[in-house]
Legacy VTK file of the C-alpha trace (Angstrom):
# vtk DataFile Version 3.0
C-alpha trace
ASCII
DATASET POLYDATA
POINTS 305 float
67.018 -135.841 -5.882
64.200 -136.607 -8.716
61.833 -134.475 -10.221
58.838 -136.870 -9.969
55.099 -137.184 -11.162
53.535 -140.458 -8.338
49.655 -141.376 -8.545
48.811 -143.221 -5.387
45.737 -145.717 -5.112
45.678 -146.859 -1.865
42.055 -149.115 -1.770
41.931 -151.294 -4.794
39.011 -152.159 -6.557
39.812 -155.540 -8.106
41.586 -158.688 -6.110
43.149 -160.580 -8.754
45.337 -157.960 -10.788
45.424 -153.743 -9.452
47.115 -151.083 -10.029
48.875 -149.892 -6.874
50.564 -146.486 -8.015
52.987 -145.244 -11.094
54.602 -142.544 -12.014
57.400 -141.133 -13.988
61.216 -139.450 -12.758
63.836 -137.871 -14.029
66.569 -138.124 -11.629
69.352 -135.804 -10.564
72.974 -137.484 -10.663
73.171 -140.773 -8.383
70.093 -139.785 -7.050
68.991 -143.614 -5.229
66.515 -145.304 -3.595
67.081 -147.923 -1.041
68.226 -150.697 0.271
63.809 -150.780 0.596
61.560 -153.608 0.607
58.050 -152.937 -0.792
54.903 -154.905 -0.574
53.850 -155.171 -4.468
55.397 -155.752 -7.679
56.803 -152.623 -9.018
58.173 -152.548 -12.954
60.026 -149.593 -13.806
60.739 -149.069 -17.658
63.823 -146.834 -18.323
63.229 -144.031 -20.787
66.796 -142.455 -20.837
69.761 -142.621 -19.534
71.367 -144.932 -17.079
71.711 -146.354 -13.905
72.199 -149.298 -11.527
69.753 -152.130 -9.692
71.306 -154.225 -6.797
69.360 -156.984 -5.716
71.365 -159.370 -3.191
75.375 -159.541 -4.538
73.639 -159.059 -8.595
74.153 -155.570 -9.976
72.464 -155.173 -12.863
73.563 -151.739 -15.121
70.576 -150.577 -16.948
69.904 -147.988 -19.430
67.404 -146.660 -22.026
65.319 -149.380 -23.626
65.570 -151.991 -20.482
63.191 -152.976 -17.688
63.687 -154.037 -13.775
61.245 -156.081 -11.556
61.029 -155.073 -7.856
59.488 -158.103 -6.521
57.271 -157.629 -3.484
59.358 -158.345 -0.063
62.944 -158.029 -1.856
65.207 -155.651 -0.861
66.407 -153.633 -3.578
68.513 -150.686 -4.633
68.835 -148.989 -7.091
71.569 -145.537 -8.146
71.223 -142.953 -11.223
74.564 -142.968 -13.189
76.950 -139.891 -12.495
77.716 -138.605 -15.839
74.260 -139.480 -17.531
71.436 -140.005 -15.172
68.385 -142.066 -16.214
64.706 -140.865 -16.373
62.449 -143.773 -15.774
58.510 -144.457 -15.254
56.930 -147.072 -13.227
53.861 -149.309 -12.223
53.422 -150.675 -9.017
50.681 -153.469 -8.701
49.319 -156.862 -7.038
46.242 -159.021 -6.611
46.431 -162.805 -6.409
47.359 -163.374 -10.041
50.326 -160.209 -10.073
52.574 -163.375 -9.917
51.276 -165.663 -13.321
51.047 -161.872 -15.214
54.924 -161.236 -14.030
55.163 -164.802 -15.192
54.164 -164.493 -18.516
56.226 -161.981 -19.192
59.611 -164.078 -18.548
60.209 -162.370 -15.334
61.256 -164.006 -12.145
63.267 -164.031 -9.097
65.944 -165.110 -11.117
64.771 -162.834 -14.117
64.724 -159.211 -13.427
65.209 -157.599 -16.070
64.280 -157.282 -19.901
64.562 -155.011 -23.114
61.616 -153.568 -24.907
61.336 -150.858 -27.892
58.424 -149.450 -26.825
58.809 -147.331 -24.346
57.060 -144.562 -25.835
53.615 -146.179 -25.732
54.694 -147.101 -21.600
55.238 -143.480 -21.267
52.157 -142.651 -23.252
49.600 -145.376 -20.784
51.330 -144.166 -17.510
50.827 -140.187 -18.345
47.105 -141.393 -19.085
47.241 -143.116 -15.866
48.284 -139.728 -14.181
45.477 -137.631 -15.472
43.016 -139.775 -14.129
43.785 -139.437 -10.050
40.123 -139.522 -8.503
38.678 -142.483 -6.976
35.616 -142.861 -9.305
34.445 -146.253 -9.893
34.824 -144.584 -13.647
38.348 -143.785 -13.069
39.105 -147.297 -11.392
38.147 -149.441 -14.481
39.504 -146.702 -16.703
43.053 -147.351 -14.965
43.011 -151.013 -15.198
42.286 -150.921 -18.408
45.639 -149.284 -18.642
47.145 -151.757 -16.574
46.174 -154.834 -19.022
47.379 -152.528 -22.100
50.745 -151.616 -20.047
51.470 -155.560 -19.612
50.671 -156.023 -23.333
52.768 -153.451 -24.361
55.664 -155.056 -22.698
54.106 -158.787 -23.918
54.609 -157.212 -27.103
58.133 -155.928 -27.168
59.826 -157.686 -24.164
63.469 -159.311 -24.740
64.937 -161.049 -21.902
68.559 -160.550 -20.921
70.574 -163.536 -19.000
72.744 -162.583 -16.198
75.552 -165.197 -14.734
74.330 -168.484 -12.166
74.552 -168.069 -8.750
77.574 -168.841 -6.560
77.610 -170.805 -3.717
78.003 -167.693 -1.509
75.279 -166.024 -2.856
72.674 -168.883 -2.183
73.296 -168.638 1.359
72.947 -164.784 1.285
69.801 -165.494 -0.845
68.284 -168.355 1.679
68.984 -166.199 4.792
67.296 -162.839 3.075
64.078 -165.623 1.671
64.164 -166.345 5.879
64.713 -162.590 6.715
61.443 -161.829 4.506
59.626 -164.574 5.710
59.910 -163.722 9.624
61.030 -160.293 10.323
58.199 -159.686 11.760
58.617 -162.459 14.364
61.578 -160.656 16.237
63.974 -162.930 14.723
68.056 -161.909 15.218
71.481 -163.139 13.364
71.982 -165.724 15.393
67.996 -167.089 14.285
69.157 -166.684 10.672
72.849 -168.691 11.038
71.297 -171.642 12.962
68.682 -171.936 10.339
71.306 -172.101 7.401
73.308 -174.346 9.910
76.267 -171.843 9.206
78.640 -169.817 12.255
77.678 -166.590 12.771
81.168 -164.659 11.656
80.815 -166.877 8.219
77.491 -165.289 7.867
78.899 -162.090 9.086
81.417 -162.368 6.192
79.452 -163.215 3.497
76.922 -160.598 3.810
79.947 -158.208 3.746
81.461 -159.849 0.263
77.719 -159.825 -0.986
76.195 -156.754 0.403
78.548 -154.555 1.882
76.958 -154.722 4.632
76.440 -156.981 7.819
73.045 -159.597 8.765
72.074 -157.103 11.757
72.180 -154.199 9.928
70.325 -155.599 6.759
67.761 -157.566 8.979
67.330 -153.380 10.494
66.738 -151.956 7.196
64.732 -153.978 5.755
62.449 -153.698 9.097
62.403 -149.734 8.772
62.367 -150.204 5.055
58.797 -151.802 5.684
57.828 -149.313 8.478
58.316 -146.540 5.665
56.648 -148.390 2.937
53.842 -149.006 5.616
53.235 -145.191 7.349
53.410 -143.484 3.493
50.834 -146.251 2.386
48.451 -147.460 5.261
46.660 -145.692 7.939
47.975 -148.318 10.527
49.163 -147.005 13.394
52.590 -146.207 14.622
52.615 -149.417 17.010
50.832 -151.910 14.465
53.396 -151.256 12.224
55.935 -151.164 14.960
54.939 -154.641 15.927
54.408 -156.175 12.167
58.349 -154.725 11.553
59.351 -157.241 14.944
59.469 -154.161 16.833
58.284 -155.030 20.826
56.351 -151.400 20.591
56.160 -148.237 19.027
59.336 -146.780 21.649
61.987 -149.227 20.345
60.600 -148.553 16.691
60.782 -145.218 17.326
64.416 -145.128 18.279
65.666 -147.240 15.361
63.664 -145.379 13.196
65.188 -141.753 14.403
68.336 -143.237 13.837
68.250 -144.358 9.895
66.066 -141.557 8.926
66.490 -138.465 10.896
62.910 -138.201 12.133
60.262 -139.913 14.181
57.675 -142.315 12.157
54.837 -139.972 12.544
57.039 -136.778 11.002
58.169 -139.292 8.694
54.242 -140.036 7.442
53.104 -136.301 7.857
56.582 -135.492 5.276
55.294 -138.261 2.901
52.078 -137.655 2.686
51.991 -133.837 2.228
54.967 -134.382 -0.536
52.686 -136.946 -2.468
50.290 -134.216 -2.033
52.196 -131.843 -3.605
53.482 -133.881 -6.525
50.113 -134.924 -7.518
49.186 -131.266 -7.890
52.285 -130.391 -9.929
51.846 -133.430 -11.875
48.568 -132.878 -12.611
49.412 -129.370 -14.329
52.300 -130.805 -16.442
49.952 -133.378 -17.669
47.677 -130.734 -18.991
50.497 -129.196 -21.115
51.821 -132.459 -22.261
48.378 -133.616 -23.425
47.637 -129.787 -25.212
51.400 -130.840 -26.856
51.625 -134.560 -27.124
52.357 -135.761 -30.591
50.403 -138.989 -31.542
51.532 -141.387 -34.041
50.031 -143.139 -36.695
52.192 -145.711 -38.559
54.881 -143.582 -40.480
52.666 -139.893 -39.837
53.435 -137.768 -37.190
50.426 -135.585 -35.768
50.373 -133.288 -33.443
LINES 1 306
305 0 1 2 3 4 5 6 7 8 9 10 11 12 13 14 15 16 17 18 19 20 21 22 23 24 25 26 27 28 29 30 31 32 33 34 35 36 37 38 39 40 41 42 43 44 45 46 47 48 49 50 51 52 53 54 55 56 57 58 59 60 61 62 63 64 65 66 67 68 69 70 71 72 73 74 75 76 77 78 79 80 81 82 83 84 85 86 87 88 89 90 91 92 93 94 95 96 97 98 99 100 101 102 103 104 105 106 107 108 109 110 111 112 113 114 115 116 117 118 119 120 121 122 123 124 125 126 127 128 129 130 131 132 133 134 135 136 137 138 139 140 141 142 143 144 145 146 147 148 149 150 151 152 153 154 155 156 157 158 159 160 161 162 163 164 165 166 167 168 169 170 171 172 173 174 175 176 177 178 179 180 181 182 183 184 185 186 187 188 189 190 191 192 193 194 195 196 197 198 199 200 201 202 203 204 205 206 207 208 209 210 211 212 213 214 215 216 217 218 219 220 221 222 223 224 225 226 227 228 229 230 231 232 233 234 235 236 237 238 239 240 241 242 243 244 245 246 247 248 249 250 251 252 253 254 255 256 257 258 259 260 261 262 263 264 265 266 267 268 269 270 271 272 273 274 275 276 277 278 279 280 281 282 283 284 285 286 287 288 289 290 291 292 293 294 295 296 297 298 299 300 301 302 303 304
């Protein structure tokens, strides 16, 4: 469980660089998302505590100060710690230059994470971003103004940390989860995925499982329904368009795996989602007006209230 503040914009105005949605958490012990693929670049900036991100066979233990970089298609997961759960914020965006931005701020697919000292100011731009839910061409360039001064925030302060190479198992799992990302939609199975990596299927089978923890078919099926959830709380495709872009023959078969990972149809699932975002927004939108009636501001060494 989280206790969590989520502004959702789901038509952006600007192609190049948007803000998709942020927010802010503070998580209840090993409270986790995933394994989930998402469709944009999401940064989230840890504010306290601590906490895990698993992408592939790479675990990466995180705690106040420190960064991670959800790329868009990757699937991800990530765990509060136990004894000392983290409270984190986060910015979701895109456009056709989200990749040079990431870029120039030393992140990449094999650079996920990174340590900056100002997380206060973060906290400070995504609370701003918060306040200002409406879909006002006002609002709009208000919040990407926010959105350049989060990235130079983190320009500002960022220190990369270096995590060990690659082994030779965890290539393959990477180069079958690049294909998996590239053509789950095209009904593709495990035995697609070993004879493009030219490897037998129960070597695949076991690598996944000394990676992941888990086996090809029933990655290849969450990252599908991870897709299908990212698409129902965030489009107003339907069931079967989204069905068929997850390499789902129809909305039946969807349906079924669905049920089966998450306890409820697609179109509960997108009713729950929606009228929880709903909800969230309204609560956040009353603990922003006591935080900005108490926030303290700081100039150089002066504390004002």
């Amino acid at each position: 469980m989280e206790d969590s503040y989520v502004l959702q914009l789901l038509k952006p105005k600007f192609k190049d660089f948007h803000l998709c949605f942020c927010g802010f958490a503070e998580c209840k012990p090993l409270h986790s998302y995933g394994p989930a693929a998402r469709p944009n670049y999401i940064l989230h900036y840890v504010m306290k505590g601590k906490g895990i991100y698993q992408v592939g066979e790479t675990k990466y233990p995180l705690k106040e100060g420190q960064a991670f970089l959800i790329e868009p298609e990757s699937l991800t997961f990530y765990q509060a710690d136990k004894t000392d759960p983290w409270s984190y914020l986060w910015v979701g965006f895109g456009g056709t230059e989200a990749q040079r931005f990431v870029r120039d701020l030393g992140l990449n697919s094999r650079q996920l994470t990174c340590e900056c000292e100002y997380g206060e100011e973060l906290k400070e731009i995504v609370f701003e971003m918060l306040y200002h839910t409406s879909s006002t061409a006002e609002n709009l360039y208000y919040l990407q103004g926010k959105l350049y001064q989060f990235f130079s925030v983190l320009a500002r302060g960022i220190e990369i940390q270096q995590y060990a190479d690659d082994t030779k198992e965890s290539i393959h799992v990477q180069k079958a989860i690049a294909y998996i990302k590239n053509y789950y939609s095209q009904k593709i199975t495990v035995e697609d995925i070993a004879d493009y990596l030219a490897l037998n299927r129960s070597y695949l089978y076991t690598i996944f499982q000394n990676s992941l923890g888990i086996s090809p078919k029933d990655f290849l099926t969450e990252f599908r329904i991870s897709r299908g959830k990212e698409q129902l709380a965030l489009t107003d495709l339907s069931v079967e368009e989204i069905a068929v872009s997850c390499g789902y023959r129809n909305s039946l078969a969807f349906g079924k795996v669905f049920k089966q990972k998450m306890g409820m149809t697609p179109t509960q699932y997108r009713n729950d989602n929606r009228k929880a975002d709903r909800e969230r927004l309204i609560s956040a939108q009353n603990e922003l007006k006591e935080y900005k009636k108490h926030k303290k501001i700081y100039v150089g060494d002066v504390e004002k209230e």
